[in-house]
N, C-alpha and C positions, 0 to 999 in steps of 0.2 A: 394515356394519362393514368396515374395513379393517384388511389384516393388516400388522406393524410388528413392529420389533424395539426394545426397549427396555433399558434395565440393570435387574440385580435389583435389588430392594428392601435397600440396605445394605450392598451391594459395591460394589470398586474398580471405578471407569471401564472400566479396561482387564480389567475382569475377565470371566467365562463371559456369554456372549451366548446370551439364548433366544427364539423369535418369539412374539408377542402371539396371544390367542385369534382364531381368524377363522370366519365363517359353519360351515365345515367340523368344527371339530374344538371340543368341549365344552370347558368353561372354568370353574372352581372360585370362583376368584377372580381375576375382570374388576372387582373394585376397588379393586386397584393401577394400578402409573404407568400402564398402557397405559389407562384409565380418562382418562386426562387429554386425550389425543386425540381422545377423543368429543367430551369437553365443549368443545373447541376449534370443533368444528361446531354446540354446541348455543347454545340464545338466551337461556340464563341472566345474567346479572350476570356468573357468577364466567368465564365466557364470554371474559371481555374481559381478565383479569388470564393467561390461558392461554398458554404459550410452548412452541413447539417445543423438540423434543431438541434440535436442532442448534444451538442456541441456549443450551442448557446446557453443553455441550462446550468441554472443553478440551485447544488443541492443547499433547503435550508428545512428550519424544523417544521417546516410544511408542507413538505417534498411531495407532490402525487407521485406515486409509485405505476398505478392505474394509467396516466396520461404517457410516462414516458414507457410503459409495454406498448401504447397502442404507437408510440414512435417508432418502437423498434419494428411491428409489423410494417409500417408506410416504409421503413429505410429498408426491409427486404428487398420489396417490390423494387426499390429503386436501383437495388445491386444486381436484382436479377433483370431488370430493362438493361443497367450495363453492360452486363452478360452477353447480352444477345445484342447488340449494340458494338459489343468488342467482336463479336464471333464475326459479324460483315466487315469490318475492317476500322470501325470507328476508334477512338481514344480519346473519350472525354476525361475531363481532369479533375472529376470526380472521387474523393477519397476512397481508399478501397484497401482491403488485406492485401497486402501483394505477397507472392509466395516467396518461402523460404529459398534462397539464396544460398551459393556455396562460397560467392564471391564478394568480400569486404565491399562496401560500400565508403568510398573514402570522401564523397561528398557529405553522407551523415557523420563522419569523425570528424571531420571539420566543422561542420555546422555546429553535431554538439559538443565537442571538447570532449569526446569519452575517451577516443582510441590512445588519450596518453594518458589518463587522470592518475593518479597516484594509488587512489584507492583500489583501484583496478590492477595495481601491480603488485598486493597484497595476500598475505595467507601465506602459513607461514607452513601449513601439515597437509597434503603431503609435499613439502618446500624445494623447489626446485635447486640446484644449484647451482645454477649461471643463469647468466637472462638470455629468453628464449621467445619467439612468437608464439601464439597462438596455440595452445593444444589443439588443434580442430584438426578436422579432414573433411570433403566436400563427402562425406560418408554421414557425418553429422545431424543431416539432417532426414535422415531415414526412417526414424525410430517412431514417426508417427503424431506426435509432439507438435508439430509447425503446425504454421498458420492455417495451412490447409484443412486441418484439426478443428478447427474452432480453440484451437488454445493457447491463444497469443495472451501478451499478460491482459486485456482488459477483463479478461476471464480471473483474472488473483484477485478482486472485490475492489480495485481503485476506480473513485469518478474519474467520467472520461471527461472531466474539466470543472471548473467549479474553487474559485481563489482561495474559499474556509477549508477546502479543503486539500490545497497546494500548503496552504500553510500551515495545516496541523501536521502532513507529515514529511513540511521542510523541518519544521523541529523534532520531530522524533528522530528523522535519520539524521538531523545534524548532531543528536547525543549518541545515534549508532557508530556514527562516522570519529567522533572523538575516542569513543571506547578504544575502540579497534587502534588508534594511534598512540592513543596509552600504552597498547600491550605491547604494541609494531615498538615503543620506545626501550618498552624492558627488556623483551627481547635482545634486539639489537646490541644494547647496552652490556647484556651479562654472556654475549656471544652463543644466545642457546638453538643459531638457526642452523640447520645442518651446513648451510655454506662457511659457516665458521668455524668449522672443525677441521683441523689438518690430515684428521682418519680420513676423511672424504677426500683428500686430494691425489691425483694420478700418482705420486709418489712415496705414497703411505706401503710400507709393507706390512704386511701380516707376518707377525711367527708364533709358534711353527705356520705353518702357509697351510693350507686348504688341501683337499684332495684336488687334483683335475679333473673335470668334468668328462663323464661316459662315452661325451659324442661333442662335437663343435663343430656347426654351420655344416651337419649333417654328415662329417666324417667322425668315424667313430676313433676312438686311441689304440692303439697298439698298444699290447700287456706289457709292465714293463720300460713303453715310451717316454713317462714322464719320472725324472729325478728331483733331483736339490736338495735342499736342507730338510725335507720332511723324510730322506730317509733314514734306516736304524743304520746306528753303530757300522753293523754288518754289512752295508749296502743293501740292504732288503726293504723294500715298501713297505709302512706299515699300513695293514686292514682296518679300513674302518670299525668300530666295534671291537677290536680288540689292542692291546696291549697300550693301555688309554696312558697317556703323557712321556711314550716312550721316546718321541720323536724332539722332544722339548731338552738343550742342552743351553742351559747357563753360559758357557761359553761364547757360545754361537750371536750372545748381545752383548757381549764385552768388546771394549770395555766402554762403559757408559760416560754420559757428556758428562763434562764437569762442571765448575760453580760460572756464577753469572755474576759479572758486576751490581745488577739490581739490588737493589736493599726491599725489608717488607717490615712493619709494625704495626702493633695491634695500636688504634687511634684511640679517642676517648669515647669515642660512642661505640666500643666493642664491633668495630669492622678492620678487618687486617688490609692495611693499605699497601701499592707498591710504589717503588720510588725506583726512578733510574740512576739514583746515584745519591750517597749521605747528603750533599750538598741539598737536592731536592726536597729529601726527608726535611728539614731543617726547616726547611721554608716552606712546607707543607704544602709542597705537589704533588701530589700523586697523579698515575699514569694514566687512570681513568676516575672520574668523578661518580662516585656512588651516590643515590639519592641517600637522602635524610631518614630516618625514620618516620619523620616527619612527611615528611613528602611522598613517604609511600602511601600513611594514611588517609592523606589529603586524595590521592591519588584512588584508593580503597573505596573510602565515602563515596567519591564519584559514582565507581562502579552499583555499588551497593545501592545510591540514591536512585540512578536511572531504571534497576532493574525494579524497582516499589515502586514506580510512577506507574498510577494508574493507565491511562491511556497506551504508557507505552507495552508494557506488558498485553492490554489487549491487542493491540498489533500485531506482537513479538506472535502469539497465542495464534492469531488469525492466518500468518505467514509460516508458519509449521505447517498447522493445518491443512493448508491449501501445500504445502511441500509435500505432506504423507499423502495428499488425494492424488498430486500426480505422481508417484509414482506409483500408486495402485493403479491408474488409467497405462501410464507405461505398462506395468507388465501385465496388463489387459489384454493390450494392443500388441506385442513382442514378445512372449513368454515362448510359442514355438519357433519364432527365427531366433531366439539367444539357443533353443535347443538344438537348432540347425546350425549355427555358428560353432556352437561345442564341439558334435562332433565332428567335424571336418578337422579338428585337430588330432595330428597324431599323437597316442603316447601321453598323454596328458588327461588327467581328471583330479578331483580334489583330491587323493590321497598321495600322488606323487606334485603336488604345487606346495612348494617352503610355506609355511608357518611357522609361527614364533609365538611363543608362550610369554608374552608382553609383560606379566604380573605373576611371580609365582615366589616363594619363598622358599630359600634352600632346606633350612632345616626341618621341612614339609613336604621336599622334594620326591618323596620314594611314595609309593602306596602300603596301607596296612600291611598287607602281606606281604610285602616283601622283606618291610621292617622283620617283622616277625622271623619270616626266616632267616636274617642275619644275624638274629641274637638267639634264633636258636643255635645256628649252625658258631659263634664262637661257643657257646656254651659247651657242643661237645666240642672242639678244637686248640680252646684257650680257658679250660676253667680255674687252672691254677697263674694266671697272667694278674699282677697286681694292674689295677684300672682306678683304684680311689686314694684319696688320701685324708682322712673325717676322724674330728676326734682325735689326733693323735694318732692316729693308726693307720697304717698301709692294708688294705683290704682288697682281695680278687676276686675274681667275678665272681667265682665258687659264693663266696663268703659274704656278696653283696645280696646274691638271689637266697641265701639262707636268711640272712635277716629280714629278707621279708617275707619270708615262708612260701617260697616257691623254686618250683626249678626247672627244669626247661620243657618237660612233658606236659607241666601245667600253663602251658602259655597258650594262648590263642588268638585269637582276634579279639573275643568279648572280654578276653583277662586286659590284654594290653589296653583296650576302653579307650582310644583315640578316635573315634568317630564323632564329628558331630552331626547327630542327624535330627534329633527329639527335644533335645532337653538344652538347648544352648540359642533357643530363639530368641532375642533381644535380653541376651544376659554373656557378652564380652566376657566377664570377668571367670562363667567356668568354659566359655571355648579355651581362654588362655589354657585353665590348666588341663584339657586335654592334650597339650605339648607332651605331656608328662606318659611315659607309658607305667601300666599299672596304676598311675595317679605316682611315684616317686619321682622328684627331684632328681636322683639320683641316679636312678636308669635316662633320665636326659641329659645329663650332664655326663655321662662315660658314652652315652652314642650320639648322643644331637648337638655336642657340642666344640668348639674348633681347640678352646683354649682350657684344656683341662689337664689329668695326670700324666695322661699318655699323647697327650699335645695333639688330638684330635686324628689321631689315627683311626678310629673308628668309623668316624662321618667322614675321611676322605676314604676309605674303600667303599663303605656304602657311596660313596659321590661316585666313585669311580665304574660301580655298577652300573648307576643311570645312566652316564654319559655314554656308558658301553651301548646300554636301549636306546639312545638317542640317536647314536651314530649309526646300531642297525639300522632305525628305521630313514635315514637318512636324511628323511624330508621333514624333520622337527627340530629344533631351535627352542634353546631357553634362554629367558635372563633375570637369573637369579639375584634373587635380594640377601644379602647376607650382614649382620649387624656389626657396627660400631657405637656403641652404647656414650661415649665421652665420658668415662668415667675414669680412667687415665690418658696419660701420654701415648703409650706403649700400643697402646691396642693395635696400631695401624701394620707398628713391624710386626707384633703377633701373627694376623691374622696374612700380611701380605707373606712370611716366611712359610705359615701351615698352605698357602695356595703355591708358593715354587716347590717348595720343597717334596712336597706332596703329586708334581706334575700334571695340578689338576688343570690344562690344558687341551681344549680342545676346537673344534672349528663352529662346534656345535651352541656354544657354551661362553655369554659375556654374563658380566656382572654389575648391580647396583646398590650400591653402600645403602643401608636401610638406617637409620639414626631413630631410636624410640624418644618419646616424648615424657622421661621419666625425670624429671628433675625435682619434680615434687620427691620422690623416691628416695633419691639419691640424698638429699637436703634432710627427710625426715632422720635417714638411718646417716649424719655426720660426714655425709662424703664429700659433702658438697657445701661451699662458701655460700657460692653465688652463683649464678646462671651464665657469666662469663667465664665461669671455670668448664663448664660444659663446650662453650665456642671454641677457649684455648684447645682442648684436647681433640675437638676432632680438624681440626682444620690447621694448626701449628704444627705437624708435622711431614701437611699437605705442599706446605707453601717453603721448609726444610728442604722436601726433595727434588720441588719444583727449582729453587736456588742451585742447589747442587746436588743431581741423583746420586753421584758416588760415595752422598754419606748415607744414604738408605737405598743401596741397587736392586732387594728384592722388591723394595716397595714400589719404585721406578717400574719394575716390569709388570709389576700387578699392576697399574693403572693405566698398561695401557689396554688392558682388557675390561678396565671399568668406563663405565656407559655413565653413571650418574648416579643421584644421589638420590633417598626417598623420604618421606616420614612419614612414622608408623606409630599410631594407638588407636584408643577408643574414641572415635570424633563424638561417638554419644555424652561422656563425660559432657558437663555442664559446666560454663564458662563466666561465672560471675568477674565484673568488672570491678575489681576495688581501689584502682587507681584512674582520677581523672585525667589524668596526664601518664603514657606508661614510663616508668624509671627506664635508665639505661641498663644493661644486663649487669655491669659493677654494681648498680643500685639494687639490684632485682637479689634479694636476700632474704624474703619470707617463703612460706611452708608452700605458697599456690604454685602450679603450674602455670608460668607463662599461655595466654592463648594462641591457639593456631597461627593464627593470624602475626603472632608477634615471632614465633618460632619459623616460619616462611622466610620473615622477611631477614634472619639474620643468615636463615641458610643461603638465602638467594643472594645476601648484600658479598659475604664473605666469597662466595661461588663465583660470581663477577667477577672480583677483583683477582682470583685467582685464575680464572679462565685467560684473561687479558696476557697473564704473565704466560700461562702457558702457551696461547698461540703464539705471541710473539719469540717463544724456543722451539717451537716446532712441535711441542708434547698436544697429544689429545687434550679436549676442552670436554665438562662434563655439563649434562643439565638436568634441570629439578623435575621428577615426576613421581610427587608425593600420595599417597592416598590422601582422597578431595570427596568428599561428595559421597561418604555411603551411609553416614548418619548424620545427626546432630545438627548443628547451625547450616541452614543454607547458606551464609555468607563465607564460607570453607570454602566454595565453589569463585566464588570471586578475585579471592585471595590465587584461587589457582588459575584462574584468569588471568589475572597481572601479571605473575611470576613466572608458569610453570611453563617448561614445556609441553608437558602433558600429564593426567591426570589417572589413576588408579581408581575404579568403581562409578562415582560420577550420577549416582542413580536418583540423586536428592535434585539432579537437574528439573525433575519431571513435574517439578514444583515451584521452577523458577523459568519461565519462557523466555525470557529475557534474555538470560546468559546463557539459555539452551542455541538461541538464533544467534547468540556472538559467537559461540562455540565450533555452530555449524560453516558460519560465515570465512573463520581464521581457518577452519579445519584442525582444531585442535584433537587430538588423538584422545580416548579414552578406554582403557583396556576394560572391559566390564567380564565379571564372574557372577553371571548368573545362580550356580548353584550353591555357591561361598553364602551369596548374599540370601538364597531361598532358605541356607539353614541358619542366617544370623539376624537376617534384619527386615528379608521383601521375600516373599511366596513368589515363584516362579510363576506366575500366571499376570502376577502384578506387575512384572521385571521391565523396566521401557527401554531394555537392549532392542525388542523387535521392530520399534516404534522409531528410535534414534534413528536406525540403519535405513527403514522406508525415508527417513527424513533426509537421511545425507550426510548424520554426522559422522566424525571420522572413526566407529567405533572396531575393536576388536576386542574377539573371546580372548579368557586367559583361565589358568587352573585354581589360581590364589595361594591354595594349601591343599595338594592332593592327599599328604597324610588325614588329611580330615574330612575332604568330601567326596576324594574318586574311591572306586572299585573295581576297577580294571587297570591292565598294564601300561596302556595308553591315556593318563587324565586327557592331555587335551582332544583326542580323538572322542573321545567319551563328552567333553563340554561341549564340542561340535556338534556331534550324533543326538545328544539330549535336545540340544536348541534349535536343531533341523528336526525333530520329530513336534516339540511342541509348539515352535513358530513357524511349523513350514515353509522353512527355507527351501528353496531349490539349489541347485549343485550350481547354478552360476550365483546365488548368494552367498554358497561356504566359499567360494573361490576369493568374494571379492573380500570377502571379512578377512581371508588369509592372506591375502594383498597387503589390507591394511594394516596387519599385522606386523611386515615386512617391513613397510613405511615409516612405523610406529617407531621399530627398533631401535637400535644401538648401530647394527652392527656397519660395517667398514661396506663405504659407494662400492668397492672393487667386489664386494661379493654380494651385494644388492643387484647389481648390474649383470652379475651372472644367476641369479634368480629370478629378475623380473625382466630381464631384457637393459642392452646397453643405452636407455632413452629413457630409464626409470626414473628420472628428476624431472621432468617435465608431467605438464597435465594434461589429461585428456586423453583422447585415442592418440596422439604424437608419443606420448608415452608408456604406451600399453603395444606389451608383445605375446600377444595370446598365447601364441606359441608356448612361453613359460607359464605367464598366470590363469590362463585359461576361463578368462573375465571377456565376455565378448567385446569387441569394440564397441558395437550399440548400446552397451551398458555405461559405457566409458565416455563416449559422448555425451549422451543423456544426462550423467553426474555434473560433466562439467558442463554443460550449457544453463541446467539449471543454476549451477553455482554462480557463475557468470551472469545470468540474467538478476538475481538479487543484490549480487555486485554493484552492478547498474542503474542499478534501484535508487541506490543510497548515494552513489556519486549524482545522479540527476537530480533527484530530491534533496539532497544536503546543501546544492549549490542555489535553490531555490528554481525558479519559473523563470526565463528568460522574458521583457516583456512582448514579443514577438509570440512567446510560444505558453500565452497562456489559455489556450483552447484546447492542450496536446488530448490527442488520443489514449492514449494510455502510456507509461515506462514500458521501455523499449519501442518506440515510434514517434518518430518526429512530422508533427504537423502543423505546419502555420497558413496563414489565412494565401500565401504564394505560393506553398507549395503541397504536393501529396504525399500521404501518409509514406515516411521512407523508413525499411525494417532496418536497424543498425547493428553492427556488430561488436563485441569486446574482446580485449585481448588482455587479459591478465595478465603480469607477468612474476617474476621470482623480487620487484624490489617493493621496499616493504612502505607503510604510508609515510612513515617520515624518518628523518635523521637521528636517532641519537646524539 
């Protein structure tokens, strides 16, 4: 017998506590409650219907805390009489952890409706693309994590029963579980899930094509072995790292599709619609339904209200928390078998594993000194070359570096002043004008820019130098942002003729329209009507070549290198509301800049409607991944909730837990630049890059602008090295950031899949092949069961308490008064919570 504490017979909960009989001291009547304890060890029938105290209990603002520790010691005793009870061959039907499993439990999928819940087939980053079971493997449960642990969830801080509090966080996750179907709808709706892109599909080609890979499935190539279209003129290979766009022939994609019956016009609320025919137009059908402007707001507020509700945020707050403790306990418990895991690969460590520079800007692409030595080395080589055109006058370099009294002996790194390291702390406006070298407009405009005298000849040979470093180093990946301002028609062919023509081409190397937030700008100095003149221009001759590439071929083939769209400014800028209702962009004709918030939603409304046209042709679809989150309103983060695909910087998260836990939940991508942000806005000590990533979210490093914050030849190797010395990372944590990085990208499944392994869409260790990413499995499990277990959270709690199963032991274990505690399993999968 075991001694225990029990309530009397007919009094209040909180009432006189007295201890049950035990071996030592005589006992009148041992057939009351403490009577029920035995039978809990005994092999009766009535055996099975038996439930602990703790399990009757109800927390209220009374709670002894004191009474229910001394329960927990009596329900030792009682596990370990089990114990020894089980060891002779008994099987009482006694509640109990039961260990981790490799094998689904299809009695618990049934019982609770998890194994198909919709929610559970959710998350859209890193998004699979076909549906698939289970990422697991009976590997899974290795990591230390399981029950066996003591870390089954009653350890995440939920009562183990107790109705006040089934019902506070039936309503919390039923406002989690709505969010997430908000996004699951935009999503869907503006096709920005990787399965919606035709790049991603078996019969996408790339050109020019890739190199072939060194070795495959262990036999290595023969020199020489592999042909096609990537080779020169000559029949010769061309080396990577050298003779950069020479394999790229115009021809070779002629001749392009032609025009498409579809009609497109711009509607009255400044969104461009498609029609399948003038008939449709007329009668105002269009192909897909864009929400309202309206409706996005309504949809906004939402977000924005759940994440300021008290209670829920201390949740959001609580469920981080306890997410960064476990994986602190994880790599407690596993830090030397993920080093054992490591090496037993061959051939693999972080510097030869793909990464991708997720957030970097072209015209920042180079480091000081390399700038430097380019405009030294035209200086002797082109000093009599006209480059300007100012004033009336044709002016060469010679005669540009005299006017400012300098010349090419006097340059340096401290002359050229493009650094920011000191003096550009929460002041935007002079980082901008370190663009500038020297501090002149004018030396960035003949090298930083595409569309100028010499039609940007300059910054495509400096382009062509990095892609040259990029491709030595083989194992790096960018994707540059490069601008369309809307301030003409033209910009589009401009910029896509300076990328063919120029053959800036390469395997290394996709691109993302950046669109600045200047319309106040452009309005003060006459450019500009209205804010709908902005929409016309960058998206009207999107939807031109989407109708018919043959009227714009070079633009046609630049896009199909473009990955998506971004927006770029100052989010510090402050956002006074002067309309209570916002005009439509025809309306929007004063001197303010539209807010964040309203410039989202006409990128993303227009983006939709033309993604829809383009899959349905077969052309790449693009998606929005704006800079969100590194200054100014935290509600910029919500906005990029709704909308985005994925998010640029992100660090004003660390302020909202709320849509920190949705983030983590969808797996939304966030490229964060730590050292960007240590000289602009957050001291690298402060940075919750290191905190995100313990947490789970889907974070990866990026460079931002290495003309302004790297100092070596490699930035991103250098943001790694930096954030592995001060957040000590370990080499299976730059692997996995570099995973994500992959994940994050643009680029085409066909070379994902030779990066990460051909099972790079799926989750979990099913889609983890060490071999390339050099991510252990047990890291890989561990992510996704975690992820899965919170999953489950919110599908079990959002559906409320079954009334059968209002005793449960904790999320993730089903127990009713008929049956023993049974551990359940999920299965996520690639569809999303609802229909568009």
């Amino acid at each position: 017998m075991c001694s225990s504490h029990s309530e009397r017979p007919g009094s209040d909960r909180n009432g006189d506590q007295f201890p049950l009989a035990s071996p030592n001291v005589d006992s009148a009547d041992e057939d009351s409650t403490g009577f029920a304890l035995h039978e809990a060890l005994d092999d009766s029938p009535e055996a099975a219907t038996a439930i602990l105290p703790r399990d009757l209990q109800q927390k209220t603002a009374t709670y002894d805390y004191a009474y229910e520790k001394s329960l927990s010691h009596a329900e030792a005793k009682l596990f370990y009489q089990h114990h020894q009870m089980t060891a002779k061959g008994d099987s009482p039907a006694s509640p109990i952890f039961m260990g981790r499993s490799p094998v689904e439990s299809a009695e618990a999928k049934s019982t609770t409706g998890l194994g198909t819940s919709p929610l559970q087939q959710s998350g859209t980053h890193p998004s699979p693309y076909a549906s698939h079971p289970t990422a697991t493997s009976t590997a899974e449960g290795i990591h230390g994590l399981g029950l066996g642990m003591g870390m089954s969830q009653t350890a995440a801080g939920f009562a183990p029963g107790g109705d006040a509090v089934t019902s506070e966080l039936n309503a919390i996750y039923r406002k989690i579980k709505d969010l997430l179907e908000r996004r699951s709808k935009y999503m869907a709706l503006s096709l920005q899930r990787p399965e919606d892109d035709p790049r991603n599909k078996p019969e996408w080609e790339v050109y020019p094509p890739p190199p072939e890979p060194a070795w495959h499935e262990g036999k290595e190539y023969e020199p020489g072995n592999a042909g096609g279209p990537s080779d020169l003129a000559g029949g010769k290979k061309r080396k990577m790292g050298e003779d950069i766009g020479e394999d790229f022939d115009m021809a070779a994609l002629e001749p392009v599709p032609g025009p498409c019956s579809w009609t497109y016009r711009l509607d009255g609320n400044s969104v461009y619609q498609v029609y399948e025919s003038d008939a449709a137009a007329k009668e105002e059908k269009p192909v897909v339904q864009i929400p309202s402007l309206r409706d996005f707001y309504v949809d906004l507020d939402a977000v924005v209200d759940v994440s300021t509700d008290g209670p829920t945020k201390s949740f959001a707050f609580k469920r981080l928390s306890y997410l960064e403790g476990k994986f602190q306990l994880y790599a407690l418990l596993n830090e030397y078998q993920e080093i054992a895991d490591s090496k037993k690969v061959p051939h693999r460590d972080f510097y030869n594993v793909r990464k991708v520079d997720t957030h970097v800007h072209h015209s920042a692409c180079m480091n000081q000194k390399h700038l430097l030595r380019f405009i030294k080395s035209k200086m002797r080589k082109s000093p009599d070359e006209v480059v300007l055109y100012r004033d009336g006058k044709h002016l060469t370099l010679r005669e540009v570096f005299e006017s400012i009294n300098l010349t090419a002996y006097d340059l340096s790194i401290d002359t050229l002043d493009m650094h920011a390291h000191t003096d550009s702390f929460h002041r935007f406006d002079k980082f901008n004008l370190k663009y500038n070298p020297v501090g002149e407009s004018r030396l960035r405009e003949i090298f930083l820019k595409t569309d100028n005298y010499i039609k940007g000849r300059y910054l495509a040979e400096i382009t062509k130098e990095v892609i040259s470093d990029l491709e030595s180093s083989k194992y790096q990946m960018v994707e540059w942002r490069i601008s369309i301002y809307g301030r003409s028609i033209d910009e589009w062919d401009k910029l896509a003729a300076w990328v063919v023509d120029n053959k800036l081409f390469s395997p290394n190397v996709r691109w993302l329209i950046q669109v600045p937030r200047l319309y106040d700008v452009y309005k003060s100095s006459g450019m500009m009507e209205n804010f709908e003149q902005v929409i016309t221009n960058v998206f009207q001759p999107l939807f031109e070549v989407t109708r018919d590439p043959s009227s714009h071929p070079k633009l046609h083939i630049f896009l199909q290198r473009v990955v998506g769209f971004d927006s770029v400014d100052d989010e510090s800028k402050p956002e006074r509301r002067f309309y209570r209702k916002y005009p439509i962009p025809r309306d929007w004709n004063t001197k303010q800049n539209p807010p964040y918030s309203y410039w989202i939603y006409f990128m993303f409304a227009n983006m939709a409607s033309l993604n829809t046209w383009r899959q349905r042709r077969g052309f790449n679809t693009f998606v929005l991944r704006p800079h969100c989150g590194e200054a100014g309103d935290p509600d910029h983060l919500a906005v990029g909730f709704l909308g985005c695909h994925s998010i640029s910087h992100g660090i004003l998260l660390r302020k909202v837990p709320l849509l920190q836990y949705l983030y983590y939940l969808d797996q939304i991508g966030i490229a964060m630049s730590p050292l960007s942000n240590n000289a602009l806005f957050l001291t690298y000590d402060k940075n919750p890059c290191a905190s995100f990533f313990k947490r789970g979210l889907n974070v990866s490093l990026s460079t931002d602008d290495p003309l302004q914050f790297a100092f070596t030849k490699e930035p991103l190797i250098e943001e790694y090295s930096v954030a592995a010395q001060i957040y000590k990372f370990s080499a299976v944590d730059m692997c996995e950031l570099a995973k994500h990085s992959v994940d994050q990208s643009g680029f085409e499944l066909s070379l994902k899949k030779r990066w990460l392994g051909s099972n790079c869409g799926l989750r979990g260790v099913a889609g983890n092949n060490m071999a390339k990413s050099n991510v252990p499995d047990i890291r890989e499990a561990f992510r996704q069961e975690t992820l899965q277990a919170e999953l489950s959270l919110i599908e079990r709690y959002s559906n409320g308490p079954a009334p059968e199963d209002q005793h449960a032991l904790a999320p993730g274990f089903l127990h009713t008064v008929n049956q023993a505690a049974i551990k359940t399993s999920y299965s996520p999968s690639s569809k999303n919570l609802s229909k568009a």
